[in-house]
C-alpha positions in Angstrom: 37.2 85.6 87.5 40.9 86.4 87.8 41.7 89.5 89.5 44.9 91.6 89.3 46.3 93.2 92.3 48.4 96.8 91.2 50.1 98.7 93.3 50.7 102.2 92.3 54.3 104.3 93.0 53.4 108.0 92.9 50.1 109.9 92.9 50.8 112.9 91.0 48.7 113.7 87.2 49.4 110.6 86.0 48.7 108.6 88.7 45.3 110.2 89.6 44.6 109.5 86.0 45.1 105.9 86.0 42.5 105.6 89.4 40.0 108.1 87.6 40.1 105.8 84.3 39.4 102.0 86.2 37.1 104.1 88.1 35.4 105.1 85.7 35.9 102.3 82.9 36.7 99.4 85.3 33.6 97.1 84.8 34.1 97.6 81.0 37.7 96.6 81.3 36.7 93.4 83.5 34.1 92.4 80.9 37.0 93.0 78.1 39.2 90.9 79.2 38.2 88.5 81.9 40.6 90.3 84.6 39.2 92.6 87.4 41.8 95.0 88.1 42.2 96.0 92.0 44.0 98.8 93.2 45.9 97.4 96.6 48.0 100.0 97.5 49.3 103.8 96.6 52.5 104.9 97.9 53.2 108.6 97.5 54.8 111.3 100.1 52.3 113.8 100.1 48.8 111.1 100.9 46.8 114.2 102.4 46.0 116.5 99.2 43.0 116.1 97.0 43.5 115.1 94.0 40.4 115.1 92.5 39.5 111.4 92.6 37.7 109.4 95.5 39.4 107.1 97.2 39.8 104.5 100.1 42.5 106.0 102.3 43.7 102.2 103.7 45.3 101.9 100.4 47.3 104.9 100.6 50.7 104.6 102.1 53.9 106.5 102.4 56.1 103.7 102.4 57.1 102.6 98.5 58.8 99.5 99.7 56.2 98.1 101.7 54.0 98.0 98.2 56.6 96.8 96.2 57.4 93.9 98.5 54.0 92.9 99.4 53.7 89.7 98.0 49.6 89.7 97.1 50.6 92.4 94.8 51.1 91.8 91.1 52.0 94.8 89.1 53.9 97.7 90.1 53.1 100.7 88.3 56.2 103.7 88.6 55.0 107.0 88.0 57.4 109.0 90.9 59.6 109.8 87.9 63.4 110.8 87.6 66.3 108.7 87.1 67.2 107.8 90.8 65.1 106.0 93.3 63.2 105.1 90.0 65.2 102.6 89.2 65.9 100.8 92.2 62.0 100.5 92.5 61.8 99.1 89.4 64.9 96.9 89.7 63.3 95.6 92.6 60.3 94.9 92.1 61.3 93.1 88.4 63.8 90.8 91.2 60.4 90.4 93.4 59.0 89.0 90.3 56.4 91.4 89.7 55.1 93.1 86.4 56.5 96.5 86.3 54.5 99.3 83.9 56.1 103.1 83.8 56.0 106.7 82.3 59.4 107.3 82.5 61.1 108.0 79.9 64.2 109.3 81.0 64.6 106.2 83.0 64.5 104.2 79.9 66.6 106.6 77.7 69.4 106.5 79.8 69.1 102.8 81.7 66.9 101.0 79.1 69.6 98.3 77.9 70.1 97.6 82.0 66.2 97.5 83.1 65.2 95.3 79.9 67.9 93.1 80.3 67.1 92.6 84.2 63.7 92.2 83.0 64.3 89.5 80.4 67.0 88.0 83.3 64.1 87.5 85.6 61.5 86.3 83.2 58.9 89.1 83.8 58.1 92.2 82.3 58.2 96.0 81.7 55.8 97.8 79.7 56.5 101.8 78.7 53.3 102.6 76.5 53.2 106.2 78.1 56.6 107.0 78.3 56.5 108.0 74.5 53.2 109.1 73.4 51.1 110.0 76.6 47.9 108.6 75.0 49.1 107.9 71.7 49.5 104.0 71.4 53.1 104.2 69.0 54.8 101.5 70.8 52.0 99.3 70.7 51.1 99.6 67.1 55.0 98.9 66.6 55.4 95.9 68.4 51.3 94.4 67.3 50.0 95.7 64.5 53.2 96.6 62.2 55.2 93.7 63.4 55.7 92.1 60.3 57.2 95.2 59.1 60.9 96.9 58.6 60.5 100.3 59.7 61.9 102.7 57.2 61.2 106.0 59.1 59.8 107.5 62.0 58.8 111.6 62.0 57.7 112.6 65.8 56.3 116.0 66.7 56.7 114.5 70.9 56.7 117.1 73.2 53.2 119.1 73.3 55.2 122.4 75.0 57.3 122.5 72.0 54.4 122.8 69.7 52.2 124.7 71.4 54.5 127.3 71.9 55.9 127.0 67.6 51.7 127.3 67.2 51.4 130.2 68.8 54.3 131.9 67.2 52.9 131.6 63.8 49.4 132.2 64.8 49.8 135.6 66.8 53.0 136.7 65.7 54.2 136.7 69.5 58.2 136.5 70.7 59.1 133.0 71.5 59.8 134.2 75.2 56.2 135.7 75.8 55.0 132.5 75.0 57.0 130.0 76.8 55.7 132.2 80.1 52.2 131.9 78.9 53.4 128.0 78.6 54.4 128.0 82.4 51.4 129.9 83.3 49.3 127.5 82.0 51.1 124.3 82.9 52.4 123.4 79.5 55.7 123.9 80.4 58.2 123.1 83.2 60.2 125.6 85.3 63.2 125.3 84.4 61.8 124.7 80.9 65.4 123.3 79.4 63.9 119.5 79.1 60.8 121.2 76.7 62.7 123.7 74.8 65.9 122.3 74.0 65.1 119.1 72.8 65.6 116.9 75.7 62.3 115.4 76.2 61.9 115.1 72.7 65.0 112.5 72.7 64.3 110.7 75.4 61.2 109.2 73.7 63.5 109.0 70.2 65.9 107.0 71.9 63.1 104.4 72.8 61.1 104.8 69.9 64.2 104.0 67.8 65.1 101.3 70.1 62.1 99.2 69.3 62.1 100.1 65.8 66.1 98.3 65.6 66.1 95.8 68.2 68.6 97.4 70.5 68.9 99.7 73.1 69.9 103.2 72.2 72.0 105.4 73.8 71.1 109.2 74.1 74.5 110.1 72.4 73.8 108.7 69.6 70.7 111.1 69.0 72.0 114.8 67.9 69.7 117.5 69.6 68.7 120.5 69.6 65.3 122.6 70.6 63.6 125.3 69.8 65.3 128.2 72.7 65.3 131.6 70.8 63.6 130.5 67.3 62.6 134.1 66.2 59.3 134.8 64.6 61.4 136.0 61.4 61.7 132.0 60.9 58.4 131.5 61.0 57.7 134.1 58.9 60.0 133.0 56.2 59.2 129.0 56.7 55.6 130.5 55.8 56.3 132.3 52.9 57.9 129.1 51.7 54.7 126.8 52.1 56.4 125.4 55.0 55.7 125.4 58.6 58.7 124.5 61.7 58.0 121.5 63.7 59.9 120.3 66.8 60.7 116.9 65.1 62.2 113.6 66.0 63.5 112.2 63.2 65.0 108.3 62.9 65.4 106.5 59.6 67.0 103.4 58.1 69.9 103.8 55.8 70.9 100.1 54.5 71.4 99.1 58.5 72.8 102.5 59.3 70.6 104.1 61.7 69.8 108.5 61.7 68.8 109.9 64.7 68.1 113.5 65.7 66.2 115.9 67.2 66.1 119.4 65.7 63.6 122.4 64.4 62.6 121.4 60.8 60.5 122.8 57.6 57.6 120.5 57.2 55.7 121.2 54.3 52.0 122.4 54.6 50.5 119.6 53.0 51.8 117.1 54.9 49.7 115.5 57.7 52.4 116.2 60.2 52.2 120.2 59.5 48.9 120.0 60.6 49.3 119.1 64.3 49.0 122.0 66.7 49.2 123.1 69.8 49.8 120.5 72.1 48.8 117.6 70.5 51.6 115.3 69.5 51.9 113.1 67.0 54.3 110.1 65.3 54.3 109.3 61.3 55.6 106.1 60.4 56.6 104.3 57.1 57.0 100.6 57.1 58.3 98.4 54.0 55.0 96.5 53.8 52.2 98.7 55.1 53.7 102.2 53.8 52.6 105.2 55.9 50.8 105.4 58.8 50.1 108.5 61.2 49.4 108.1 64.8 47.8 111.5 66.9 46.6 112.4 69.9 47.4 114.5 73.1 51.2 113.5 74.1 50.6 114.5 78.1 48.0 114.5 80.7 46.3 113.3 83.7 43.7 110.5 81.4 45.4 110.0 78.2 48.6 109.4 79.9 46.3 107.2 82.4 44.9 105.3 80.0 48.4 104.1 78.2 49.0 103.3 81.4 45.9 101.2 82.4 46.3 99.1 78.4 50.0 98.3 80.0 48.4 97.2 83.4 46.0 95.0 81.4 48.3 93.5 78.8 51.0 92.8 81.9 48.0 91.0 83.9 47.5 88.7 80.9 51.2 87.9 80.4 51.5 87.0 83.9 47.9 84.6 84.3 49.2 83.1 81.0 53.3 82.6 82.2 54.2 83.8 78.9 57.3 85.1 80.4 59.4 88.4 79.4 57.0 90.0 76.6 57.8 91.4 73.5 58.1 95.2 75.1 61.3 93.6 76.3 62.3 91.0 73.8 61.7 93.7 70.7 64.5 96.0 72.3 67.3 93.5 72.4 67.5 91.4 69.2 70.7 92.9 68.7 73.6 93.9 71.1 73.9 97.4 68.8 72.8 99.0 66.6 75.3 101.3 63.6 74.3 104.8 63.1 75.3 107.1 59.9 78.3 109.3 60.1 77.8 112.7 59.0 79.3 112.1 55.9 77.2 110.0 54.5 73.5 111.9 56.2 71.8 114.0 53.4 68.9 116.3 54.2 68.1 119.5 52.7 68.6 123.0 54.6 67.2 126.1 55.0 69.6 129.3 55.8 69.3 132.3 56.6 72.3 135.1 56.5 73.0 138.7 56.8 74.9 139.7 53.7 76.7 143.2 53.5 74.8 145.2 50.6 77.8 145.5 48.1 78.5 143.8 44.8 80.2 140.4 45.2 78.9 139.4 48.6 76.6 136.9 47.3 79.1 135.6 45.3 81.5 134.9 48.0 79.0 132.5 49.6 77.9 130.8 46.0 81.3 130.4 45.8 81.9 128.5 49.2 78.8 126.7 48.2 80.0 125.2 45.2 83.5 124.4 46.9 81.6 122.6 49.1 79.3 120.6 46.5 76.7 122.1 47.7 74.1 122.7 44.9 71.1 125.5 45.7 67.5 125.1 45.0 66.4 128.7 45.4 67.4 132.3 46.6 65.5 135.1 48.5 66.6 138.3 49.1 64.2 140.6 50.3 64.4 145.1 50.8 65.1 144.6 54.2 68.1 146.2 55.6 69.6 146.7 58.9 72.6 148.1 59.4 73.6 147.7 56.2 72.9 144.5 56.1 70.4 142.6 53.7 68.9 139.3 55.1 68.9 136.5 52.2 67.6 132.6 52.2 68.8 130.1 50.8 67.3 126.8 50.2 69.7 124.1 49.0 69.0 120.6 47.6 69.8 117.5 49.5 73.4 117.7 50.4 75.9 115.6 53.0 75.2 117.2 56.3 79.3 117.5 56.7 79.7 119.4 53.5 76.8 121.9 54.9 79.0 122.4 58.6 81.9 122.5 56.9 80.3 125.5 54.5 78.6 127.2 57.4 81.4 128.1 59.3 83.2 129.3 56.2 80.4 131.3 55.4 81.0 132.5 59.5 84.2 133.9 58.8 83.7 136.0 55.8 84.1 139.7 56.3 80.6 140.0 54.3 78.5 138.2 56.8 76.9 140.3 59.5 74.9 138.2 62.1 74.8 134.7 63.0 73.9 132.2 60.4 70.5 130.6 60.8 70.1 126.9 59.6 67.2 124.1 59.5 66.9 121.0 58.2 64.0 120.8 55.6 61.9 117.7 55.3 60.2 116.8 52.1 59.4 112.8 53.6 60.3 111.4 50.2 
C-alpha cells in the first residue's frame, strides 16, 4: 500500500475541512484508490484555537518552511491565501519537487502564466480544483470529461455572496445595503466586501476558467468587470416584470478564436437552469461543440465542499507522482498557446436592458429613438410606466443584439441630453442562444 505524505499551509475553514473530510472518508479514499493519504504536518500561526476537528498536536507547527522543505513530505497543500508569501511557498515547494494543490485563486489570476510555467519547468504539478468552484468540480470536468470538446461558452454565477444577497432582494423586497450587513453578519460576506460586490472574486475564477478553456494564461485585464454595489430593488422589480431575473454572471465565449470575457449584472431569463440558482449556491453552465450543454451546481464556498475539491486534488497529485507522469494536464491545458486574442468592443454584440429618467413633455422619447437609430441601434420593446418623480417618468428600453461600442457610444449621448433626469441604468441581457 502506497501512502502519501501532505503537508498542509494554513488551518483556517478550508483547511479544517480538508482534515474533517480524510477523517471522516479516509479509509474509503484508501480503498478507492490504492493510496493511504497521511497528514505529516500543519503549519499555521495561530496552532492553539479549536477548530472543530481532533487532532494530533505533533503535526502542528508554526514554521511553513520547515513543512515545505521536509523531504518525507510529498504534497503541499496552500490554503494561507493572498498573493504574497503565497507564492513563494508555492514556488518553492514546486523547486523542492513536491506536488503543490491550492484554493487560491487570486494567486492564479494574477501569477498563473508564472506558477504553471515553474511548474511545467520543474516537471511536477499544481492542481486548483477549489480555487473556482469550492465544491463544484468545473475544472475537472473540463480537463476529463469534456476533453474532446471546443468550448463554445461558459455562464458562471461564482461568488455565493453575490447571489445570496441578488436572492434576497427579489425575495423580500429589502435595499441592497440591509442585506450585504445581514451578509457580514452571517459570514457570507467579507469586511471590506469590495472583492464580493464588485466583481472581483467573480474574475478571478473567470480568468482561470477561461484559461483552461483556451489553452493560455489569462490576464485579469482582459476580463471587463463590474459587481453588483448599489443595484436598487427597482431593477429587480422591472427584470421581474420582464420574465427575467439578474444574476452576478461570468461570461466567456468563443468568437471564431476571438475570446469575450466579462463580469457584469445580467437578465437571465426564468426558464433557464441558471435563473434558478439561489442564494449561495454557485453554479457554471457550459456549452461544448460536441457534447452541447452541460450545467454544473453546487455550494461555491465552505469548510467541506471547499475540502473536498481539495482532497480529489490531493488524490489525483498522489497518483501523478507514484506513476512519474510528470507535469499534468492542470498545467499542460493552460499553456498550449502563448496568448490568447480577445474581441474588441466593436465587434461584441449582446442585448441590453436600460433604464432612464425621461422629462414628461412631448418629444423627449423621440430624442433618444433618435440617438438610437443614429447609433444602429434597433429596439425590441418600450415601457413607460405612471411613475413620476420630479417630473420625471422612468422608461425601459430593451434593445435587440447590438455592437456593445455602438450602445457606449449612445449612452452617453443619451447622458447629455437636457431631457434626461438621473443616471442611465444599463444591463446586459442574456438569452444563451
Amino acid at each position: 500500500m502506497q501512502e502519501v505524505k501532505i503537508g498542509i499551509l494554513g488551518f483556517g475553514t478550508v483547511g479544517a475541512g480538508v482534515v474533517e473530510g480524510f477523517q471522516k472518508n479516509g479509509e474509503l479514499i484508501t480503498q478507492r484508490t490504492g493510496i493511504r493519504p497521511v497528514l505529516a504536518k500543519i503549519a499555521d500561526l495561530d496552532i492553539e484555537s479549536d477548530r472543530g476537528v481532533v487532532i494530533d498536536p505533533g503535526i502542528l507547527t508554526t514554521d511553513a518552511l520547515s513543512v515545505i522543505d521536509d523531504p518525507e513530505i510529498d504534497v503541499i497543500v496552500e490554503l494561507i491565501g493572498g498573493t504574497t508569501l503565497a507564492k513563494d511557498f508555492v514556488q518553492r515547494a514546486l523547486k523542492n519537487g513536491k506536488q503543490v494543490i491550492t484554493a487560491n485563486k487570486a494567486l492564479l489570476a494574477e501569477y498563473g502564466e508564472e506558477i504553471y510555467r515553474y511548474a511545467q519547468d520543474q516537471g511536477v504539478g499544481i492542481y486548483y480544483e477549489a480555487a473556482v468552484g469550492g465544491g463544484i468540480p468545473v475544472l475537472r470536468s473540463q480537463r476529463a470529461g469534456l476533453i474532446g470538446n471546443q468550448i463554445e461558452s461558459i455562464y458562471g454565477i461564482l461568488n455565493g455572496t453575490c447571489n445570496y444577497i441578488l436572492t434576497r432582494m427579489e425575495l423580500e423586497r429589502l435595499p441592497f445595503d440591509e442585506i450585504l450587513s445581514d451578509a457580514q453578519r452571517l459570514g457570507y460576506a467579507e469586511t471590506p466586501p469590495d472583492l464580493d460586490i464588485d466583481g472581483i472574486d467573480t474574475a478571478h475564477k473567470a480568468v482561470i476558467l477561461a484559461s483552461m478553456a483556451y489553452g493560455a494564461p489569462v490576464p485579469m485585464e482582459a476580463c471587463k468587470t463590474s459587481g453588483i454595489r448599489g443595484l436598487s430593488n427597482q431593477e429587480i422589480v422591472n427584470a421581474e416584470d420582464l420574465n427575467y431575473r439578474i444574476k452576478l454572471l461570468a461570461i466567456i465565449k468563443d468568437h471564431d478564436g476571438e475570446i469575450e470575457l466579462s463580469v457584469e449584472p445580467t437578465l437571465v431569463p426564468k426558464d433557464h437552469m441558471i435563473a434558478s440558482v439561489s442564494d449561495a449556491f454557485n453554479a457554471v453552465f457550459v456549452r461544448g461543440d460536441i457534447v452541447d450543454d452541460t450545467m454544473y451546481y453546487g455550494r461555491g464556498a465552505g469548510s467541506l465542499p471547499t475540502g473536498s475539491a481539495v482532497i480529489g486534488d490531493i488524490m489525483e497529485a498522489a497518483s501523478d507522482r507514484f506513476n512519474h507522469a510528470g507535469a499534468p494536464v492542470s498545467v499542460n491545458m493552460m499553456l498550449q498557446k502563448d496568448a490568447l486574442t480577445y474581441s474588441p468592443s466593436h465587434k461584441i454584440v449582446k442585448r441590453y436592458y436600460l433604464r432612464i429618467s425621461l422629462f414628461d413633455k412631448p418629444g423627449s422619447l423621440g430624442k433618444v429613438m433618435e440617438i438610437m437609430g443614429n447609433h444602429h441601434i434597433s429596439i425590441a420593446s418600450v415601457v413607460q410606466n405612471e411613475r413620476f418623480k420630479g417630473g420625471y417618468a422612468p422608461v425601459i428600453i430593451l434593445t435587440h443584439k447590438v455592437k456593445d461600442s455602438n450602445f457606449i457610444a449612445a449612452l452617453k449621448d443619451i447622458k447629455a441630453l437636457d431631457v434626461s433626469g438621473a443616471e442611465p441604468v444599463a444591463l446586459r441581457i442574456e438569452d444563451f442562444e
